[in-house]
C-alpha positions in Angstrom: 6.4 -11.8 -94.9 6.2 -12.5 -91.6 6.4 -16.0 -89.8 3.3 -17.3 -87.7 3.4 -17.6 -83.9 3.6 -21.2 -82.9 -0.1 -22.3 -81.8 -0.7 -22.4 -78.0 -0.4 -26.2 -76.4 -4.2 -27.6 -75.8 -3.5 -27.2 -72.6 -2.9 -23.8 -72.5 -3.4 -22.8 -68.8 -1.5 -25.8 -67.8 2.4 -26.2 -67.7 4.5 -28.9 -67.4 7.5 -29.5 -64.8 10.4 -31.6 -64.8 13.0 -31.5 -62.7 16.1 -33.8 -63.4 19.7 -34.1 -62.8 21.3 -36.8 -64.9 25.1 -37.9 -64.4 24.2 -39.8 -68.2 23.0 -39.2 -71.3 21.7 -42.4 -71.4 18.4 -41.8 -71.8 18.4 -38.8 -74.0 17.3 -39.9 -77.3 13.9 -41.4 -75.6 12.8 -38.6 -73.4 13.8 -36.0 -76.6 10.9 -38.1 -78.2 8.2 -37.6 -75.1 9.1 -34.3 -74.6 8.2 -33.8 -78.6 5.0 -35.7 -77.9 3.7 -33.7 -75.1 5.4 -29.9 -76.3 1.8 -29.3 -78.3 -0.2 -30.6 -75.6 1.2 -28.3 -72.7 4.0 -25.7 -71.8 6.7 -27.7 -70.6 9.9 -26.4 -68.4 12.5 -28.5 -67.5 14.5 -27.2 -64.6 18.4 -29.3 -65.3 20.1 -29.9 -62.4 23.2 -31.7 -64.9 26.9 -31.0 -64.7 27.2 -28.2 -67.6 28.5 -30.5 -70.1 25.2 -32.5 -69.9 23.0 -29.1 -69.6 24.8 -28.1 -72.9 23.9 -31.2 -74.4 20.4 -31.1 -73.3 20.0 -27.4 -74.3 20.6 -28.2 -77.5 18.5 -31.0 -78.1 15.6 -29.4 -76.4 16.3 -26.0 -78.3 12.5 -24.1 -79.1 11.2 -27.2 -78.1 10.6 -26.9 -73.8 12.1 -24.3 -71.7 15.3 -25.2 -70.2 17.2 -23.1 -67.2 19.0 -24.6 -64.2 17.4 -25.1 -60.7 18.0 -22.2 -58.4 18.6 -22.2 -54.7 16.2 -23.5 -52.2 17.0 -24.6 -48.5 17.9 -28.5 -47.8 19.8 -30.9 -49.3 17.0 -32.7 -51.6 18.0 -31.1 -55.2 14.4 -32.8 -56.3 12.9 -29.9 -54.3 14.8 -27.3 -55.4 13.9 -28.6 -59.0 10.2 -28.5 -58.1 10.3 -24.8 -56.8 12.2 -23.4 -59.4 9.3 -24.7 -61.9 6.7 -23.1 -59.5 8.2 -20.0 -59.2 9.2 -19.4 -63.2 5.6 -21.0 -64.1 3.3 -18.7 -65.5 -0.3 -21.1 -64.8 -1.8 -21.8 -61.9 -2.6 -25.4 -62.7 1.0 -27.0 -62.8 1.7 -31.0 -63.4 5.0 -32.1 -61.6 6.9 -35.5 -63.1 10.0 -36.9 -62.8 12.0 -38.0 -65.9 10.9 -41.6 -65.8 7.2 -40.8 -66.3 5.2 -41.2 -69.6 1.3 -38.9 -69.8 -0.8 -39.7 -72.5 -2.8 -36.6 -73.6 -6.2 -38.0 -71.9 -4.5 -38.6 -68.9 -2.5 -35.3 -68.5 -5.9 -33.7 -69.7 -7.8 -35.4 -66.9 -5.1 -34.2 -64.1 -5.3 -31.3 -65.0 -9.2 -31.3 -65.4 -9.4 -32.8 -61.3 -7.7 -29.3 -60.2 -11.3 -27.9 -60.7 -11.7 -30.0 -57.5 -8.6 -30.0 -55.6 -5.1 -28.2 -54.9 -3.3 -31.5 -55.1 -4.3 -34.5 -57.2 -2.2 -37.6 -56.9 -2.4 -40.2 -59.4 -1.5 -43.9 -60.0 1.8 -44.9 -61.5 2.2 -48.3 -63.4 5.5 -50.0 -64.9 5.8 -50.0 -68.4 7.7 -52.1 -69.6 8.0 -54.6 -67.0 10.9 -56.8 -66.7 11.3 -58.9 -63.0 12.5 -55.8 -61.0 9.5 -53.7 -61.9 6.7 -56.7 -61.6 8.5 -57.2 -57.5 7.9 -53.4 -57.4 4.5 -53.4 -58.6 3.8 -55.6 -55.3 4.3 -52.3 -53.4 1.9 -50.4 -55.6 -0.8 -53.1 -55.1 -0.3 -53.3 -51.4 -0.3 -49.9 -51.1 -3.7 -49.4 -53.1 -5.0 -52.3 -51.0 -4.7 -50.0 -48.1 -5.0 -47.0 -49.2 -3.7 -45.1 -52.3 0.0 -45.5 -53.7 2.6 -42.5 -54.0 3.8 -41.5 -57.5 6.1 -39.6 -59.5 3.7 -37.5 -60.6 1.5 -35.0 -59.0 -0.7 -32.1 -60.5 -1.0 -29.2 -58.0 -2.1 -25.2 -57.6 0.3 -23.0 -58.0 -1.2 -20.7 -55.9 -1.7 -23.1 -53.4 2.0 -24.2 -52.8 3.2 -20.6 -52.9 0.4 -20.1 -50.1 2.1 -22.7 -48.0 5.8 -20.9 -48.8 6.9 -24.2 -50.9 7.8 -27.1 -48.7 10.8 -28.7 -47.5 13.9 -29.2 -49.0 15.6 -31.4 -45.8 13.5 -33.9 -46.6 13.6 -37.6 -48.5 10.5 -38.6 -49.3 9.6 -35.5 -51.1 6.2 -35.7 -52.8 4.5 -37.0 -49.7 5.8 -33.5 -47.9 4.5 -31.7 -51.0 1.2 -33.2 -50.4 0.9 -32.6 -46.3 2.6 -29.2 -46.8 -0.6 -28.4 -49.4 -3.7 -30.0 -46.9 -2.2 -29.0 -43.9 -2.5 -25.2 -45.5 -6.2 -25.9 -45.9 -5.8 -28.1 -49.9 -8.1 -30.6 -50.8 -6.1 -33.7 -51.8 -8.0 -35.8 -54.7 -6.2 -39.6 -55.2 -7.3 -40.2 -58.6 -6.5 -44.1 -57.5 -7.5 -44.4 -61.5 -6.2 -42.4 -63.3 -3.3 -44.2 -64.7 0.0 -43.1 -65.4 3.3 -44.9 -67.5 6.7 -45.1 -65.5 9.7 -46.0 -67.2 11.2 -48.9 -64.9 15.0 -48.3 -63.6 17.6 -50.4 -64.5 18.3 -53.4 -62.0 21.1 -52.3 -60.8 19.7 -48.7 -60.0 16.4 -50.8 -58.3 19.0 -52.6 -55.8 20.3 -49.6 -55.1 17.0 -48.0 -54.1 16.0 -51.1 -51.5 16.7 -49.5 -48.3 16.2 -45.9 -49.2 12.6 -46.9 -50.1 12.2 -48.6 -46.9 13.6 -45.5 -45.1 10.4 -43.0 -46.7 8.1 -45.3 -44.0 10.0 -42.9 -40.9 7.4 -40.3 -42.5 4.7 -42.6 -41.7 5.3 -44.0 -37.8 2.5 -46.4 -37.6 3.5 -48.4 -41.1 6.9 -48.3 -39.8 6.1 -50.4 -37.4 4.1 -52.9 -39.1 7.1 -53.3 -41.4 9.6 -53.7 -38.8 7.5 -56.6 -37.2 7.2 -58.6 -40.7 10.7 -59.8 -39.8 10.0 -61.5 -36.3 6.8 -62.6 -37.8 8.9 -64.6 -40.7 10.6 -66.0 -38.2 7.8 -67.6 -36.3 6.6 -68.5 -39.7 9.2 -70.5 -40.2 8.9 -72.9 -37.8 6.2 -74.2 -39.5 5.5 -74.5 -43.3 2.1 -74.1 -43.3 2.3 -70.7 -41.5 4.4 -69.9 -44.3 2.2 -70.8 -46.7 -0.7 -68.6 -45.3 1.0 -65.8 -44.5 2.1 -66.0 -48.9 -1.7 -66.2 -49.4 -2.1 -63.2 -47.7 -0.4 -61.4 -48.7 -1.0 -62.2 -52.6 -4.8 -61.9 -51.6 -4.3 -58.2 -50.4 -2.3 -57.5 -53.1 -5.4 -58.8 -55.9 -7.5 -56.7 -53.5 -4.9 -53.3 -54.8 -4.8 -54.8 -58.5 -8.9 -54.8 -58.3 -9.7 -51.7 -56.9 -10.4 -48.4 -59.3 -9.8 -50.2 -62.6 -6.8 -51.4 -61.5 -7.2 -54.7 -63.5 -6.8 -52.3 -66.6 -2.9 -51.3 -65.6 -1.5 -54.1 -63.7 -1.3 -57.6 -65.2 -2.9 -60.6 -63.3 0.4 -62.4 -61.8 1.2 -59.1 -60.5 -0.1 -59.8 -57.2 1.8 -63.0 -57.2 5.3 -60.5 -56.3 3.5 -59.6 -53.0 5.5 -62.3 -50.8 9.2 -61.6 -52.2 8.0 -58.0 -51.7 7.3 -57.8 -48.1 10.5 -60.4 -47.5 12.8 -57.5 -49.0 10.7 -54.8 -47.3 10.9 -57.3 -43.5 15.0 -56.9 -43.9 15.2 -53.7 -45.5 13.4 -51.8 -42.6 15.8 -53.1 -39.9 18.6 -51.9 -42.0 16.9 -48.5 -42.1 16.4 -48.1 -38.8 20.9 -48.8 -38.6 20.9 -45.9 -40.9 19.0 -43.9 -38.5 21.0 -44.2 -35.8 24.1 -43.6 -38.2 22.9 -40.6 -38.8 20.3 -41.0 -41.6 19.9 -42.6 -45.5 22.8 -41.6 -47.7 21.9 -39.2 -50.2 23.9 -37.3 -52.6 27.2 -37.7 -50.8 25.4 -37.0 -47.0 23.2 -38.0 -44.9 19.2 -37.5 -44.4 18.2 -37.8 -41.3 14.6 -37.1 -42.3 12.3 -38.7 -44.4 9.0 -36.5 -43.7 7.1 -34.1 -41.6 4.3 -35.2 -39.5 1.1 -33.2 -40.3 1.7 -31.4 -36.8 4.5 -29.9 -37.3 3.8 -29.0 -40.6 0.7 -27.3 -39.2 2.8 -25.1 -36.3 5.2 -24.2 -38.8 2.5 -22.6 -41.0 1.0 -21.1 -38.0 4.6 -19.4 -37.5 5.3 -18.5 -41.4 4.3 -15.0 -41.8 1.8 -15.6 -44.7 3.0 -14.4 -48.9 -0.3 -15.1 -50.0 -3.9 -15.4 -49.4 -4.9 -18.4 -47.6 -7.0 -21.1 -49.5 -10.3 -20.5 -48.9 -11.5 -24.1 -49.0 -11.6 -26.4 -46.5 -9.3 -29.5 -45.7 -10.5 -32.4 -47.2 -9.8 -35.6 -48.8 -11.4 -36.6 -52.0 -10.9 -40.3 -54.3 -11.6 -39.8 -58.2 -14.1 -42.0 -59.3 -13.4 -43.7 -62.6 -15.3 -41.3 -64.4 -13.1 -38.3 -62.7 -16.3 -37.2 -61.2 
């Protein structure tokens, strides 16, 4: 008698990336129980950038459950990238979601990312902490601020195949990795959609790992010149703050006002608890120091990263457009225009 095929995920013309490289097992036991979750929503390939022992270990657990295989070579020295391209290249859909290890889809929301690439090449939803101990509420300061401006970056994007194999992938030399996915993507012709609500679990890091991420964070904002410099005058601003109290005081509400403005905006009330705004002050202190210290990595010679230095943190849109203009092209261009959507809450 013979034995069934397994039944195709729901999401059959969808897959699934992860790229990770883990140095411990740590968290093995937990994401073994997501990635059983998700295997009969969606094809899911994990591209495992672990020393062998660990890629044994993982292989094992993850036997006829995902597909497993190592990342393969792709120019610069962010090994995120080379995870990321790998999974393009082996993928077998157009329609693709990219997350880290950290990050935890419900099957409405992965069904919904997937659903916006009926109206974009790049969709780019909103992260949240869950759970959330003190280092992940003074994070989700940054998230609010960020939607209070504008929309947040993730660890999580779903993308067209076709469309980053259009562009000839994107950079590997690079730190701050998924905003150079997404101006690689639009500045080929994409259509970026930030589904600002369309909400999305992150496993917080441990405290220890979050100190150790304060500077490198600050260090992304080289990709994006004029926030840079608003960040690198919070400093001197404290300082004439502090010569008066009250100043103090009003620059706190502020910056806990903006930060409720973030928290409100696209159901955000519905993912971020109401003292989350409160973290917006201790926040932009950390992010006031942290950018000066940046800036002395820069002139050492860039953010250390994986035993060197990264001198850059992005590509400006320009020169991400010449070098496309250069490239001689592997695919057929995007025939859409370059625009910029915002989901609504209905994903309309």
């Amino acid at each position: 008698m013979s034995i069934p095929a397994p039944a195709p995920p729901e999401l059959a013309d969808a897959e699934y990336i992860l790229p990770l490289k883990w140095s411990t097992d740590a968290g093995l036991e937990e994401l073994t129980q997501y990635l059983h979750r998700i295997s009969p929503w969606i094809r899911v390939l994990v591209v495992d950038g672990s020393p062998p022992d660990l890629f044994a270990r993982h292989a094992a657990a993850w036997a006829g459950l995902v597909e497993h295989c190592p990342p393969e070579p792709w120019p610069g020295r962010n090994g995120k990238v080379a995870g990321v391209m790998t999974g393009v290249h082996r993928a077998r859909g157009d329609r693709l979601v990219l997350a880290d290890d950290d990050v935890r889809y419900t099957l409405p929301a992965l069904r919904r990312a997937v659903l916006l690439l009926d109206q974009a090449e790049v969709v780019r939803p909103q992260n949240y902490f869950h759970p959330l101990p003190w280092h992940a509420r003074w994070d989700t300061a940054r998230t609010l601020l960020n939607r209070a401006f504008g929309s947040d970056y993730p660890g999580t994007l779903a993308v067209r195949r076709r469309a980053l194999l259009a562009a000839g992938g994107y950079d590997g030399d690079v730190l701050f990795e998924n905003l150079e996915l997404i101006r690689t993507i639009t500045a080929a012709g994409g259509r970026e959609l930030r589904a600002d609500d369309l909400f999305v679990a992150r496993i917080p890091p441990s405290a220890a790992h979050f100190r150790g991420q304060r500077v490198r964070q600050a260090y992304d904002s080289f990709a994006q010149p004029a926030r840079l410099l608003l960040e690198l005058a919070l400093l001197p601003l404290g300082a004439w703050a502090l010569r008066r109290p009250a100043r103090c005081l009003a620059l706190a509400g502020a910056a806990c006002a903006l930060a409720e403005l973030g928290r409100r905006r696209a159901r955000g009330t519905s993912a971020f608890p109401p003292t989350a705004a409160l973290w917006a002050p201790a926040w932009l202190l950390e992010r006031a120091v942290c950018s000066w210290l940046a800036v002395a990595q820069r002139l050492a010679g860039g953010v250390r990263y994986a035993g060197s230095r990264m001198p850059r943190a992005g590509s400006s849109r320009a020169r991400l457009r010449r070098r496309l203009r250069l490239r001689t092209p592997s695919a057929a261009p995007i025939p859409v225009p370059s625009r910029q959507l915002t989901a609504s809450a209905k994903g309309e």
